[in-house]
DSSP file (Angstrom, degrees, kcal/mol; ACC not computed):
  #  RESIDUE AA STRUCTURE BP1 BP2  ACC     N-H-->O    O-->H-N    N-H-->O    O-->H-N    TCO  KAPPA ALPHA  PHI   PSI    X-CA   Y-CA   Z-CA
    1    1 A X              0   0    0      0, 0.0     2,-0.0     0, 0.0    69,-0.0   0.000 360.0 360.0 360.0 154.4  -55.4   17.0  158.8
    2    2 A X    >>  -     0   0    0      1,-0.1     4,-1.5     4,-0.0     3,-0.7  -0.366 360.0-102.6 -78.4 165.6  -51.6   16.3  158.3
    3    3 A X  H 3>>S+     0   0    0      1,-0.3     4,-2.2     2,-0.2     5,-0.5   0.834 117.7  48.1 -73.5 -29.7  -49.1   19.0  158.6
    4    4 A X  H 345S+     0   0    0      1,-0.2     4,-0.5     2,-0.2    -1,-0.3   0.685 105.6  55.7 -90.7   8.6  -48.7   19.4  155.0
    5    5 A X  H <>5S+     0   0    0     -3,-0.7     4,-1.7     2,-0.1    -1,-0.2   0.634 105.1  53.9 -95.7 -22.7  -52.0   19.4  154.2
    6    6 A X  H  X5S+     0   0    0     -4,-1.5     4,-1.2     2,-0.2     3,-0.4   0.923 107.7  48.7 -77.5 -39.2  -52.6   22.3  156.4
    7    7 A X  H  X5S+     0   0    0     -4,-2.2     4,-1.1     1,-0.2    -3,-0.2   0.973 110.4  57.7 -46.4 -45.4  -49.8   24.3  154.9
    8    8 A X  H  ><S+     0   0    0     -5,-0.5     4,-1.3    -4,-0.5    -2,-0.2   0.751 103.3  44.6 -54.6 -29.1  -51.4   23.4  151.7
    9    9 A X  H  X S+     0   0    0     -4,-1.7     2,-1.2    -3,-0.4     4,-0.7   0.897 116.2  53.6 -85.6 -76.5  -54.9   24.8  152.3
   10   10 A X  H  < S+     0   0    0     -4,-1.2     6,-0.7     1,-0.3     4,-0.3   0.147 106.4  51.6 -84.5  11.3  -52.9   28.1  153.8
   11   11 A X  H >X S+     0   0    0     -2,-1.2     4,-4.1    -4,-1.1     3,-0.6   0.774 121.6  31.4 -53.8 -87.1  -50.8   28.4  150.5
   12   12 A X  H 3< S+     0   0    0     -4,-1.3    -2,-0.2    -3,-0.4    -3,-0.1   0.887 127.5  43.1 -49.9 -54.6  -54.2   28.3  148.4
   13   13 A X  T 3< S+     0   0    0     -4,-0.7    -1,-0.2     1,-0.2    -3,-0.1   0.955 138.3   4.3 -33.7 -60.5  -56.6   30.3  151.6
   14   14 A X  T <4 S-     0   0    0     -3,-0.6    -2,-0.2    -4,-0.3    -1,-0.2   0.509  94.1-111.1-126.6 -18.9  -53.5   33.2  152.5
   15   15 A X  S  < S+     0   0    0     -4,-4.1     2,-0.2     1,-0.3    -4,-0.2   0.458  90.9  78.9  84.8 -23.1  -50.6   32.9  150.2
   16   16 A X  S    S-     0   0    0     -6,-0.7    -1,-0.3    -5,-0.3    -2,-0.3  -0.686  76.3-127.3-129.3 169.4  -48.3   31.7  152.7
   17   17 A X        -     0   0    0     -2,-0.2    -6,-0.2    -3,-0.1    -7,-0.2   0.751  21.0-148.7-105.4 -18.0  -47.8   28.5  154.2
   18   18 A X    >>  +     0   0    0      1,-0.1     3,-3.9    -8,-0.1     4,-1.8   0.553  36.3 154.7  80.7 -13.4  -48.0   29.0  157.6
   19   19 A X  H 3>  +     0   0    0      1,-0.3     4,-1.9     2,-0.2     5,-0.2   0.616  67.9  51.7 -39.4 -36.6  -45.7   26.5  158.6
   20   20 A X  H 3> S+     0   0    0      2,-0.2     4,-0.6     1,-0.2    -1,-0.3   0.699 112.8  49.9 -84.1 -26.2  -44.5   27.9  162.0
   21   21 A X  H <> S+     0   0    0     -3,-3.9     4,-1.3     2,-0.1     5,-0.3   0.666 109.1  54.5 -95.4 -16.1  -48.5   28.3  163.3
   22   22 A X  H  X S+     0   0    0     -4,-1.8     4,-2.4     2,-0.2    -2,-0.2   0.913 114.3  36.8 -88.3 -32.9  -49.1   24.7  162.1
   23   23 A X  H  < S+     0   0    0     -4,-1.9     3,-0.4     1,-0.2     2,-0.2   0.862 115.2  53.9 -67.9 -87.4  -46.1   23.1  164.3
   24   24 A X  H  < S+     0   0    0     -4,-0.6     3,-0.4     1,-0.3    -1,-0.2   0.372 107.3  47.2 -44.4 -30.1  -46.6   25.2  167.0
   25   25 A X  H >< S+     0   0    0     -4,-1.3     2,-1.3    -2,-0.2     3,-0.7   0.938 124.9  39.4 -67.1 -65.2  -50.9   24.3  167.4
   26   26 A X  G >< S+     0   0    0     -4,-2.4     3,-1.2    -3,-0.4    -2,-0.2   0.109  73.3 124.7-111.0  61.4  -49.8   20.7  167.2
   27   27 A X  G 3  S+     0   0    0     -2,-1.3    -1,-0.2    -3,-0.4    -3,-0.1   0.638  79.5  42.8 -58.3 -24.6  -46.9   20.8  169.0
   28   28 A X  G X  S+     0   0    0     -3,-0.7     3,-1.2    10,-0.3     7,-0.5   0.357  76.1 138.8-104.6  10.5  -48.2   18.0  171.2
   29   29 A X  T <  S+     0   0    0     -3,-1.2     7,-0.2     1,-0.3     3,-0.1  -0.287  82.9   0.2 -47.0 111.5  -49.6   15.9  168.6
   30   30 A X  T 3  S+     0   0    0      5,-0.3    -1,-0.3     1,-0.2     2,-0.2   0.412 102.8 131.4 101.9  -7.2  -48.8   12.1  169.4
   31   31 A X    X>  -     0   0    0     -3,-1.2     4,-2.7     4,-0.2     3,-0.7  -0.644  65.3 -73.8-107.9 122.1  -46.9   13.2  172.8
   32   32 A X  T 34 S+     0   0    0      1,-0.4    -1,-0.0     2,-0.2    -3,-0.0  -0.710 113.3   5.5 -63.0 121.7  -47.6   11.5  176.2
   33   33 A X  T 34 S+     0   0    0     -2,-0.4    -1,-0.4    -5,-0.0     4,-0.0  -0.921 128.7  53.3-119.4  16.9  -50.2   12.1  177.6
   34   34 A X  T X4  +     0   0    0     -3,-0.7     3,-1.4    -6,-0.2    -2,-0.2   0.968  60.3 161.9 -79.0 -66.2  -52.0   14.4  175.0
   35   35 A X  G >< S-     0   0    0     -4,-2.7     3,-3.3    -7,-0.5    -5,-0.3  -0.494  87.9 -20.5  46.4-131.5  -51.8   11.8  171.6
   36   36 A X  G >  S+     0   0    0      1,-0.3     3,-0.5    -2,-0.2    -1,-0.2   0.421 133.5  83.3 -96.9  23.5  -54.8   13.7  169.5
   37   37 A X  G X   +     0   0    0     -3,-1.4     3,-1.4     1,-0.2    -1,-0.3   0.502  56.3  95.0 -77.6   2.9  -55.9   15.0  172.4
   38   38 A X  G X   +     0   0    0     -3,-3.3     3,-0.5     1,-0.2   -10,-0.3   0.142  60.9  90.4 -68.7  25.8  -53.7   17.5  172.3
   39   39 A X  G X> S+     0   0    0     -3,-0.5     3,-1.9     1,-0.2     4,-1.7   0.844  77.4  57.9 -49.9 -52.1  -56.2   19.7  170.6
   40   40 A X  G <4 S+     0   0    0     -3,-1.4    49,-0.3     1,-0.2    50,-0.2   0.483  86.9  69.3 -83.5  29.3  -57.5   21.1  173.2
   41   41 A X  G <4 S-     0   0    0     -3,-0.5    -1,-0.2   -16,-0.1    45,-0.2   0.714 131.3  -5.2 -99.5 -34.1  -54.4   22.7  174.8
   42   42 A X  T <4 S+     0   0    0     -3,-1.9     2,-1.0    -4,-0.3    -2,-0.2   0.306 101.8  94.2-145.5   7.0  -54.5   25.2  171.5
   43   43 A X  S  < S+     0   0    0     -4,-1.7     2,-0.2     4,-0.1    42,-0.1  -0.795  75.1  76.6-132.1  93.5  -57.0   24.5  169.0
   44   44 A X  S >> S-     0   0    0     -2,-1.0     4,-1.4    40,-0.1     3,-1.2  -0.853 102.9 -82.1-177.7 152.8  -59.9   27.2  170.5
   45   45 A X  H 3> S+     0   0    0     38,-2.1     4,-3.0     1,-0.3     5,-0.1   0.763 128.7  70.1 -28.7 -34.8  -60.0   31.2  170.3
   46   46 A X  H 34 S+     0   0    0     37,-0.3     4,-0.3     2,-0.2    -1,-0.3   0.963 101.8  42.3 -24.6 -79.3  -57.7   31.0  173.2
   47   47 A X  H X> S+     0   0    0     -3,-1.2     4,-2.8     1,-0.3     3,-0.7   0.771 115.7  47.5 -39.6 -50.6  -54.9   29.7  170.8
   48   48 A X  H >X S+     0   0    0     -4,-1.4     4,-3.2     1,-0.3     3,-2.1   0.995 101.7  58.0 -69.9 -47.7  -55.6   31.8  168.2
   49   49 A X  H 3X S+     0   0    0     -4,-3.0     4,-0.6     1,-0.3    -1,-0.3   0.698 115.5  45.9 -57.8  -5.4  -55.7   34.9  170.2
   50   50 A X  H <> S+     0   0    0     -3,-0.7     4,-1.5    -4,-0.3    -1,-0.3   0.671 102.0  58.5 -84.5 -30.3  -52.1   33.8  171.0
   51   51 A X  H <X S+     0   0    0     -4,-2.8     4,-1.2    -3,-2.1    -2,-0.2   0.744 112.1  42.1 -68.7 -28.7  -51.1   32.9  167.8
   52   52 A X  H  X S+     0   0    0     -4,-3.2     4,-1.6    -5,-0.3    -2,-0.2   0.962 105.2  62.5 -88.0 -47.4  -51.9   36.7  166.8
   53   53 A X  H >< S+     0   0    0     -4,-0.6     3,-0.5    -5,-0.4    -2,-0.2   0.857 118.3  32.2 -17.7 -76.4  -50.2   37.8  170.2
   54   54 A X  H 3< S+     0   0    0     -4,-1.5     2,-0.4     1,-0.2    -2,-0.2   0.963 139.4   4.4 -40.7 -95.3  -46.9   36.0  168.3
   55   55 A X  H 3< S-     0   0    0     -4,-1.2     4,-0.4     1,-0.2    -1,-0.2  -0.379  99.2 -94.8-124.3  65.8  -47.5   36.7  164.7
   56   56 A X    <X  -     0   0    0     -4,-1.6     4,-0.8    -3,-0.5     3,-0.2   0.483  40.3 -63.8  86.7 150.8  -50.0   38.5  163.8
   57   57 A X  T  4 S+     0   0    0      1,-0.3     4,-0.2     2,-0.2    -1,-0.1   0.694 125.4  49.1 -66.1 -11.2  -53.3   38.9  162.6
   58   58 A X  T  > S+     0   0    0      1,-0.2     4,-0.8     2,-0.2     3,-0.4   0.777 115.9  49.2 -99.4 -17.4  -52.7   37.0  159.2
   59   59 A X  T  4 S+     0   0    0     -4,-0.4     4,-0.5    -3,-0.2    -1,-0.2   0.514 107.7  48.9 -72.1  -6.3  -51.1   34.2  161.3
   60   60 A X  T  X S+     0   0    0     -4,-0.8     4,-1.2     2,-0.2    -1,-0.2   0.307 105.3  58.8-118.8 -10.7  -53.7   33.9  163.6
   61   61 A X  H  > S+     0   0    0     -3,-0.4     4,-2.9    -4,-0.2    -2,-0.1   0.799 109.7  50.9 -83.3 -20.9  -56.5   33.7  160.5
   62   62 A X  H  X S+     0   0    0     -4,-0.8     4,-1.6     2,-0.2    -2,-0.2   0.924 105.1  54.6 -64.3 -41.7  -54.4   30.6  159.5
   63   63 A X  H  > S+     0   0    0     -4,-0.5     4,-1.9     2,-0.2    -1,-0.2   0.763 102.7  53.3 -24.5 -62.8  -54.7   29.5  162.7
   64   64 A X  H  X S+     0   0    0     -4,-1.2     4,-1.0     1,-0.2     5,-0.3   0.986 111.3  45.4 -42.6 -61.7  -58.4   29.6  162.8
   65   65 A X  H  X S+     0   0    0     -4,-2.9     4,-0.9     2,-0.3    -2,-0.2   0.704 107.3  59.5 -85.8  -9.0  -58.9   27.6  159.8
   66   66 A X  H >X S+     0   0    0     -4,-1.6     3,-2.3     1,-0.2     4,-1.9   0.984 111.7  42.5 -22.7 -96.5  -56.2   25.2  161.1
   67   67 A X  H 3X S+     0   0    0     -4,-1.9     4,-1.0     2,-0.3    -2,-0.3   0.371 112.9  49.0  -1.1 -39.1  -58.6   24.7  164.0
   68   68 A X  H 3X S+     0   0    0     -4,-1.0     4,-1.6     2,-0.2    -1,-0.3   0.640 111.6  53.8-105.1 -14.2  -62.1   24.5  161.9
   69   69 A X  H <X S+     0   0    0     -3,-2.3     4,-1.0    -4,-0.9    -2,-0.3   0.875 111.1  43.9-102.5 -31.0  -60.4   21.9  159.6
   70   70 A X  H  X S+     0   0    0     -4,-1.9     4,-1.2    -5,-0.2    -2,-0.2   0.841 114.7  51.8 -56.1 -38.2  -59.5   19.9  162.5
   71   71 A X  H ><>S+     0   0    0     -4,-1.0     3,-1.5    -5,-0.2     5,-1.0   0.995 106.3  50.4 -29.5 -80.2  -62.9   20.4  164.0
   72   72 A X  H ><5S+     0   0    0     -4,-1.6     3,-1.3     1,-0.3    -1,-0.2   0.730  93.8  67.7 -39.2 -47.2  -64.7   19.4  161.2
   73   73 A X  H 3<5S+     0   0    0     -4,-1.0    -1,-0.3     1,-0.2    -2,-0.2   0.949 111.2  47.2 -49.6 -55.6  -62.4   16.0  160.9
   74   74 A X  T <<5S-     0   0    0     -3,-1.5    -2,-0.2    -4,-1.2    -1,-0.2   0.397 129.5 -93.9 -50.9 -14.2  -64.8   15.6  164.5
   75   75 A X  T < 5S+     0   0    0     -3,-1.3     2,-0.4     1,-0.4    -3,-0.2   0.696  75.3 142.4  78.5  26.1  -68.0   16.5  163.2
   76   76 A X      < -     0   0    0     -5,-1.0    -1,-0.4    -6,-0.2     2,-0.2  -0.843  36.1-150.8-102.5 161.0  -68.3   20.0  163.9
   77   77 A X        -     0   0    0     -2,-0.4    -3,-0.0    -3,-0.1     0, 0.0  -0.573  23.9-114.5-124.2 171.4  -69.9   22.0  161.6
   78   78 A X  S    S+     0   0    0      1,-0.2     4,-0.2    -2,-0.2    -1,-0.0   0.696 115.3  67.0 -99.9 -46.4  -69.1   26.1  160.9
   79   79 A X  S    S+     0   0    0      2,-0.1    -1,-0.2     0, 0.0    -3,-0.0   0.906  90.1  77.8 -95.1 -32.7  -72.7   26.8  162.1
   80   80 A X  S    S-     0   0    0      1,-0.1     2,-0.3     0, 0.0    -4,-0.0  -0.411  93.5 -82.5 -68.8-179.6  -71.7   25.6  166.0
   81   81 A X        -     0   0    0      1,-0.2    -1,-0.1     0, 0.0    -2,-0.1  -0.551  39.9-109.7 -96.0 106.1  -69.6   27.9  168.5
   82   82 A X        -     0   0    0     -2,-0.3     2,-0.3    -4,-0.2    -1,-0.2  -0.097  34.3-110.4 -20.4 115.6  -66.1   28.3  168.6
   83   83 A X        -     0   0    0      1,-0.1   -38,-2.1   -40,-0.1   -37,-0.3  -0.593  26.1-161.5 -39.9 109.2  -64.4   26.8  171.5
   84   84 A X        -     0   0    0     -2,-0.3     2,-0.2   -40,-0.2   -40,-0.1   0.436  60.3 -16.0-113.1  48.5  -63.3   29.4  173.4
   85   85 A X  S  > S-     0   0    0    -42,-0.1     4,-1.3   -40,-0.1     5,-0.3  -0.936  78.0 -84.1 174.3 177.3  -60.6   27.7  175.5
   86   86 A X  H  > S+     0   0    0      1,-0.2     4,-1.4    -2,-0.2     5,-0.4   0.836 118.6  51.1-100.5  -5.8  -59.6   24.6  176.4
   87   87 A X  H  > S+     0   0    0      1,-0.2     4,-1.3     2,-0.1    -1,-0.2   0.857 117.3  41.7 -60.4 -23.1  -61.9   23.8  179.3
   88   88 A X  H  > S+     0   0    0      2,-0.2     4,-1.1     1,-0.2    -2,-0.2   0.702 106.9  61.4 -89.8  -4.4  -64.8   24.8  177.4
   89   89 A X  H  <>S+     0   0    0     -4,-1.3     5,-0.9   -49,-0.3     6,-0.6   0.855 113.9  45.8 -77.0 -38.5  -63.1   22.7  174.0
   90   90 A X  H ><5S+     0   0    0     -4,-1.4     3,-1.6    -5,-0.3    -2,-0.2   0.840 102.9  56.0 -74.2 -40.0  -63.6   19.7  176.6
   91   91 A X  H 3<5S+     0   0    0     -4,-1.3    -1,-0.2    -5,-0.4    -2,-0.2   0.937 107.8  59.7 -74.2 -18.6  -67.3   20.5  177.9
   92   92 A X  T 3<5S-     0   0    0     -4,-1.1     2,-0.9    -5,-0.1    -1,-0.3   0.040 106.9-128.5 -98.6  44.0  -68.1   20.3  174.0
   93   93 A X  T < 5 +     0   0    0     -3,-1.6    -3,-0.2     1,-0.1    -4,-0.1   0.331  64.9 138.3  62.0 -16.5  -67.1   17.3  173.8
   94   94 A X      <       0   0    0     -5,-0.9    -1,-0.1    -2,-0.9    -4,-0.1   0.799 360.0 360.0 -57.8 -53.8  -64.8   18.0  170.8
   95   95 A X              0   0    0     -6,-0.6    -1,-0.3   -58,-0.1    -2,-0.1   0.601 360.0 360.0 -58.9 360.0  -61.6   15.8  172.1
Protein backbone atom coordinates (compact mmCIF):
# COMPACT_ATOMS: atom_id res chain seq x y z
CA UNK A 1 0.00 0.00 0.00
CA UNK A 2 1.03 3.76 -0.48
CA UNK A 3 1.63 5.93 2.37
CA UNK A 4 -1.51 7.65 2.15
CA UNK A 5 -3.49 4.82 1.86
CA UNK A 6 -2.10 3.48 4.97
CA UNK A 7 -2.94 6.58 6.94
CA UNK A 8 -6.27 6.24 5.42
CA UNK A 9 -7.15 2.75 6.61
CA UNK A 10 -5.65 4.15 10.23
CA UNK A 11 -8.05 7.22 10.12
CA UNK A 12 -11.11 4.80 9.50
CA UNK A 13 -9.34 1.45 11.85
CA UNK A 14 -8.01 3.99 15.00
CA UNK A 15 -9.06 7.51 14.58
CA UNK A 16 -5.69 8.74 13.95
CA UNK A 17 -3.55 8.71 11.08
CA UNK A 18 -0.56 7.34 12.11
CA UNK A 19 1.54 9.09 9.98
CA UNK A 20 4.93 9.05 11.92
CA UNK A 21 4.57 4.82 12.32
CA UNK A 22 3.89 4.66 8.57
CA UNK A 23 7.29 6.67 7.51
CA UNK A 24 9.18 5.24 9.98
CA UNK A 25 8.24 1.10 8.90
CA UNK A 26 9.03 2.25 5.34
CA UNK A 27 11.73 4.30 5.92
CA UNK A 28 13.79 2.25 3.43
CA UNK A 29 11.29 1.89 0.90
CA UNK A 30 12.94 2.35 -2.62
CA UNK A 31 16.56 2.94 -0.85
CA UNK A 32 19.67 1.07 -2.04
CA UNK A 33 19.98 -1.84 -1.39
CA UNK A 34 16.61 -2.63 0.27
CA UNK A 35 13.99 -1.20 -2.74
CA UNK A 36 10.69 -3.23 -1.43
CA UNK A 37 12.69 -5.33 0.21
CA UNK A 38 12.89 -3.23 2.77
CA UNK A 39 10.14 -4.97 4.57
CA UNK A 40 11.82 -7.16 6.29
CA UNK A 41 14.13 -4.75 8.27
CA UNK A 42 10.57 -3.74 10.16
CA UNK A 43 7.50 -5.17 8.96
CA UNK A 44 7.44 -8.40 11.64
CA UNK A 45 6.46 -8.46 15.55
CA UNK A 46 9.99 -7.28 16.02
CA UNK A 47 8.95 -3.86 14.47
CA UNK A 48 5.99 -3.60 16.09
CA UNK A 49 7.18 -4.42 19.48
CA UNK A 50 9.46 -1.34 18.72
CA UNK A 51 7.01 0.81 17.41
CA UNK A 52 5.14 0.41 20.91
CA UNK A 53 8.65 0.72 22.69
CA UNK A 54 8.41 4.51 20.85
CA UNK A 55 4.75 5.22 20.90
CA UNK A 56 2.67 3.21 22.35
CA UNK A 57 0.39 0.55 22.30
CA UNK A 58 -2.24 2.33 19.92
CA UNK A 59 0.77 3.15 17.61
CA UNK A 60 2.09 -0.13 17.56
CA UNK A 61 -1.74 -1.64 16.67
CA UNK A 62 -1.37 0.69 13.61
CA UNK A 63 1.68 -0.73 12.97
CA UNK A 64 0.44 -4.29 12.86
CA UNK A 65 -2.20 -3.60 10.35
CA UNK A 66 0.37 -1.59 8.36
CA UNK A 67 2.28 -4.82 8.24
CA UNK A 68 -0.82 -7.34 7.49
CA UNK A 69 -1.90 -4.91 4.63
CA UNK A 70 1.48 -5.12 3.17
CA UNK A 71 1.54 -8.88 3.69
CA UNK A 72 -1.47 -9.49 2.14
CA UNK A 73 -0.32 -7.34 -1.08
CA UNK A 74 2.23 -10.82 -1.11
CA UNK A 75 -0.27 -13.38 -0.59
CA UNK A 76 -0.33 -13.93 2.97
CA UNK A 77 -3.38 -14.53 4.47
CA UNK A 78 -4.46 -13.58 8.45
CA UNK A 79 -4.72 -17.34 9.10
CA UNK A 80 -0.57 -17.78 8.58
CA UNK A 81 2.04 -16.80 11.38
CA UNK A 82 3.30 -13.55 12.01
CA UNK A 83 6.76 -12.95 11.16
CA UNK A 84 8.51 -12.58 14.12
CA UNK A 85 11.69 -10.84 12.98
CA UNK A 86 13.38 -10.24 10.07
CA UNK A 87 15.38 -13.45 9.67
CA UNK A 88 12.42 -15.39 10.12
CA UNK A 89 10.25 -12.59 7.61
CA UNK A 90 13.05 -14.00 5.06
CA UNK A 91 12.79 -17.89 5.81
CA UNK A 92 9.00 -17.28 4.88
CA UNK A 93 9.67 -16.26 2.02
CA UNK A 94 7.61 -13.05 2.35
CA UNK A 95 10.26 -10.55 0.55
Amino acid sequence: MKFEEHCAESMILFGESFEYVHLWLDEFAGKKPYGMKHRRLRHHLAGVMEVERMWGAAAAKAARQHIISDLMMEGWKESDRFPVDEIDYIKMKLF
